[in-house]
C-alpha positions in Angstrom: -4.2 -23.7 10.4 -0.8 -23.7 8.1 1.0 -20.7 7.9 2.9 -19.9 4.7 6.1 -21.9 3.9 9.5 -20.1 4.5 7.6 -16.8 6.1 11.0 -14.7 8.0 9.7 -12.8 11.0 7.6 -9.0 10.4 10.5 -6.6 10.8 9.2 -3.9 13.0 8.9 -0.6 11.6 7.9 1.6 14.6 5.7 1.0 17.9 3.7 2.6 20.2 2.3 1.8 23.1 -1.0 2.1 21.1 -0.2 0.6 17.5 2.4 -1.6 15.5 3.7 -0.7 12.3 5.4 -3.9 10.4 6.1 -5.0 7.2 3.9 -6.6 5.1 5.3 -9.2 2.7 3.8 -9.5 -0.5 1.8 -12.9 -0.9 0.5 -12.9 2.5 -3.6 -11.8 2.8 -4.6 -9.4 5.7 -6.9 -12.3 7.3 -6.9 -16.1 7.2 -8.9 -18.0 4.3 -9.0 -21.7 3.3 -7.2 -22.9 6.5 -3.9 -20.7 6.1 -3.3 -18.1 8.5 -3.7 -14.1 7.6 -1.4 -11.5 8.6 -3.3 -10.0 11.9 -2.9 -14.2 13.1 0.6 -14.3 12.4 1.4 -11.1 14.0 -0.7 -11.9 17.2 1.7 -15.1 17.1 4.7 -13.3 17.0 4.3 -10.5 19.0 2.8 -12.2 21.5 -0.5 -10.0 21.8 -3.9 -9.5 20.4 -4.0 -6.9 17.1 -6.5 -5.4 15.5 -6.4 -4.1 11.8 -7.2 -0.7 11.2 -6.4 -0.3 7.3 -5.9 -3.7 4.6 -3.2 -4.4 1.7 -3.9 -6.5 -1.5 -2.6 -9.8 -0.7 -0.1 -8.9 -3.6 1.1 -5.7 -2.1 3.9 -5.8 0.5 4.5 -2.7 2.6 3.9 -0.8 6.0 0.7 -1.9 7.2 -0.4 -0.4 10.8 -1.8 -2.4 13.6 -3.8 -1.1 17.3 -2.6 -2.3 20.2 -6.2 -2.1 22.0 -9.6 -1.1 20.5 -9.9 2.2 21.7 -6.7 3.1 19.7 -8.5 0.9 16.8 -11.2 2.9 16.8 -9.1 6.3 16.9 -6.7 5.0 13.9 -9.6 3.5 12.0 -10.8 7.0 11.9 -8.3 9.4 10.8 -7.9 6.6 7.9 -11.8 6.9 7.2 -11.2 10.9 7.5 -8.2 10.6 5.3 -6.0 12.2 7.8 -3.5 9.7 7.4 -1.2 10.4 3.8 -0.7 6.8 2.1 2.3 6.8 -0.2 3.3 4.1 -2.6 6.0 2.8 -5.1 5.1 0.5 -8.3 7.5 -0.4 -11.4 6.5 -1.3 -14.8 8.1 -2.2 -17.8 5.1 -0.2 -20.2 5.1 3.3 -21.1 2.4 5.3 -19.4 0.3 7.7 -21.4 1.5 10.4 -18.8 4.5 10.7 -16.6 2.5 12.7 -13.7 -0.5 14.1 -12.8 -4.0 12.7 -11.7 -6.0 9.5 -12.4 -9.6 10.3 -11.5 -13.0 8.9 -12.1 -15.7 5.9 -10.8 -15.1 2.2 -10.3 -17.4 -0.5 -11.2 -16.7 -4.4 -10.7 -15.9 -5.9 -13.7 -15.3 -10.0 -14.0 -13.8 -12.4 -11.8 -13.2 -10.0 -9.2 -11.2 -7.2 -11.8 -12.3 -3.0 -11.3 -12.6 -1.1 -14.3 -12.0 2.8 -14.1 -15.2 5.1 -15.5 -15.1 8.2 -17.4 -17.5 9.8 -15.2 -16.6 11.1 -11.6 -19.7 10.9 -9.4 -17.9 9.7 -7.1 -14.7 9.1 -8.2 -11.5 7.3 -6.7 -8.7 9.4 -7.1 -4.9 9.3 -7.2 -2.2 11.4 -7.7 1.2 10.3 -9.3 4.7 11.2 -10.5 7.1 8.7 -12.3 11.0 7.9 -13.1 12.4 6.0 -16.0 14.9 3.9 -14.5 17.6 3.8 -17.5 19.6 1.0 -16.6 16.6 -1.4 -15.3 14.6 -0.1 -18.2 11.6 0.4 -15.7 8.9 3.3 -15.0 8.7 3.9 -11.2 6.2 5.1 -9.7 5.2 7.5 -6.4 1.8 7.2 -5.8 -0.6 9.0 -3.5 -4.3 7.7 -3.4 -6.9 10.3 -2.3 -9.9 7.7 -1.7 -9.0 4.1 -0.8 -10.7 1.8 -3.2 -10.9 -1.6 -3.8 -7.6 -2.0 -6.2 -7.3 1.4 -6.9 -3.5 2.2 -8.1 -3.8 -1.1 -10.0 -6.5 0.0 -12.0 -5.2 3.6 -11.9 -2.0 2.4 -13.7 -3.4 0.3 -16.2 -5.7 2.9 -17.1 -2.2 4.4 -18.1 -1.3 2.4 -20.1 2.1 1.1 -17.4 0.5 -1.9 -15.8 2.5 -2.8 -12.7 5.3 -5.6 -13.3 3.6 -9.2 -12.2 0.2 -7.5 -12.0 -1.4 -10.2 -14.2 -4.7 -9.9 -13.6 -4.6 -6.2 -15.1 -1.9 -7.1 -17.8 0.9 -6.6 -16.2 4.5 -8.1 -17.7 5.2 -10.9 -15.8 7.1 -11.2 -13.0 8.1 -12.9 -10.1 5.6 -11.1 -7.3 3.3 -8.0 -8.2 5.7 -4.9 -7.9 3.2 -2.3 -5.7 4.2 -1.4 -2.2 3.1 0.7 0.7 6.2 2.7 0.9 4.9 6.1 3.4 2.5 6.6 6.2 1.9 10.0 7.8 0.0 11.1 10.3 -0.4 13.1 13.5 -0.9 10.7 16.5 -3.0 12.1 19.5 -3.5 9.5 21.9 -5.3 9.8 25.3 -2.4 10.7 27.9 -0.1 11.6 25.2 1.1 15.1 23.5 0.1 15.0 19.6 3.3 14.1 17.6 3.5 14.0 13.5 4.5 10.3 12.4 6.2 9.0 9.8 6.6 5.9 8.5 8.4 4.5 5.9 9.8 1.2 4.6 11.8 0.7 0.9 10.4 -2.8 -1.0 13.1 -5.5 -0.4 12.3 -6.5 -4.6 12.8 -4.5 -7.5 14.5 -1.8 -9.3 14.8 1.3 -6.5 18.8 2.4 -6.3 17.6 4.9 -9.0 15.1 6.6 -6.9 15.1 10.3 -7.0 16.2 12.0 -3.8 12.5 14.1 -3.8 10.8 10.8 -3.0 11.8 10.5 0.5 9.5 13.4 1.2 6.7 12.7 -1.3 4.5 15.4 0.5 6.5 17.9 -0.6 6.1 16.8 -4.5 2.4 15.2 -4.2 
């Protein structure tokens, strides 16, 4: 099994004795496919010990992803995502103007072709996301904080092209081009209430190593008090 060419080590972003939280770079898909190793492989590798996912990235996405140490902590973790009880946060850029600068994008997914989502108008059962955004003046770039509600399959891609702001390098919902797809797991919080253990509230975060984020506003290093 290969593993991808000039891969740098997972930096660590915190660890307990139950779970691993490292970061994800983009380009690299949770599990292994067509003979080249995934993520959870790589880690196991590194680390030295076996890891079970609990939550999945795009392949394109880089970011915090969160790894179990054992199953009973996989089965815990697995949960409070399932539950939503564990706050997602991420940042995107794009170089298109959206048809909104905050608010909600709501409303059902449907495959469309070649493995593409399109966003509904109706809401049976919708996916939902909450955003706010910053025009970056000097990159000449949207950011955006994002906060999905539901976990669907491509969600905040489809959310922001259904804005009109594609992300950067995004091309198979028109984004501009760009040298990676600029979407990343930026936030994870959650309480933590393992066995043996008194409950403590978590949080996670990791800035993206690409892109146009000196300009961020201060507000965004605690996006729960803003989304």
């Amino acid at each position: 099994m290969t593993h991808p060419q000039n891969l740098q080590p997972f930096a660590v972003i915190g660890q307990t004795a139950d779970w691993l939280a490292i970061h994800k770079p983009a380009g690299i898909g949770m599990h292994s496919e067509d003979g080249e190793a995934g993520l959870v492989v790589l880690a196991e590798q590194q680390f030295d010990y076996p890891l079970w996912p609990v939550h999945r990235l795009d392949k394109v996405t880089s970011g915090i992803i969160l790894l179990a140490k054992n199953a009973s902590a996989a089965a815990r973790l697995s949960s409070l995502f399932a539950e939503h009880k564990i706050q997602k946060y991420y940042l995107a850029q794009s170089a298109q103007k959206p048809k909104k600068k905050q608010g909600w994008v709501k409303g059902d997914m449907s495959k469309g072709r070649n493995g593409s989502w399109l966003l509904q108008r109706s809401s049976n059962n919708p996916a939902i996301t909450r955003f706010i955004s910053h025009f970056d003046e000097q990159a000449q770039k949207r950011l955006f904080l994002l906060k999905p509600l539901t976990g669907r399959t491509h969600q905040l891609r489809v959310a922001l092209k259904s804005l009109g702001a594609a992300i950067d390098g995004d091309s198979r919902y028109g984004g501009d081009n760009a040298d990676r797809t600029y979407l990343h797991a930026f936030m994870l919080c959650f309480r933590d209430e393992s066995d043996g253990c008194a409950a403590q509230d978590i949080v996670l975060s990791c800035l993206p190593d690409h892109g146009h984020w000196a300009s961020l506003p201060e507000t965004w290093q605690a996006p729960w008090q803003i989304l």
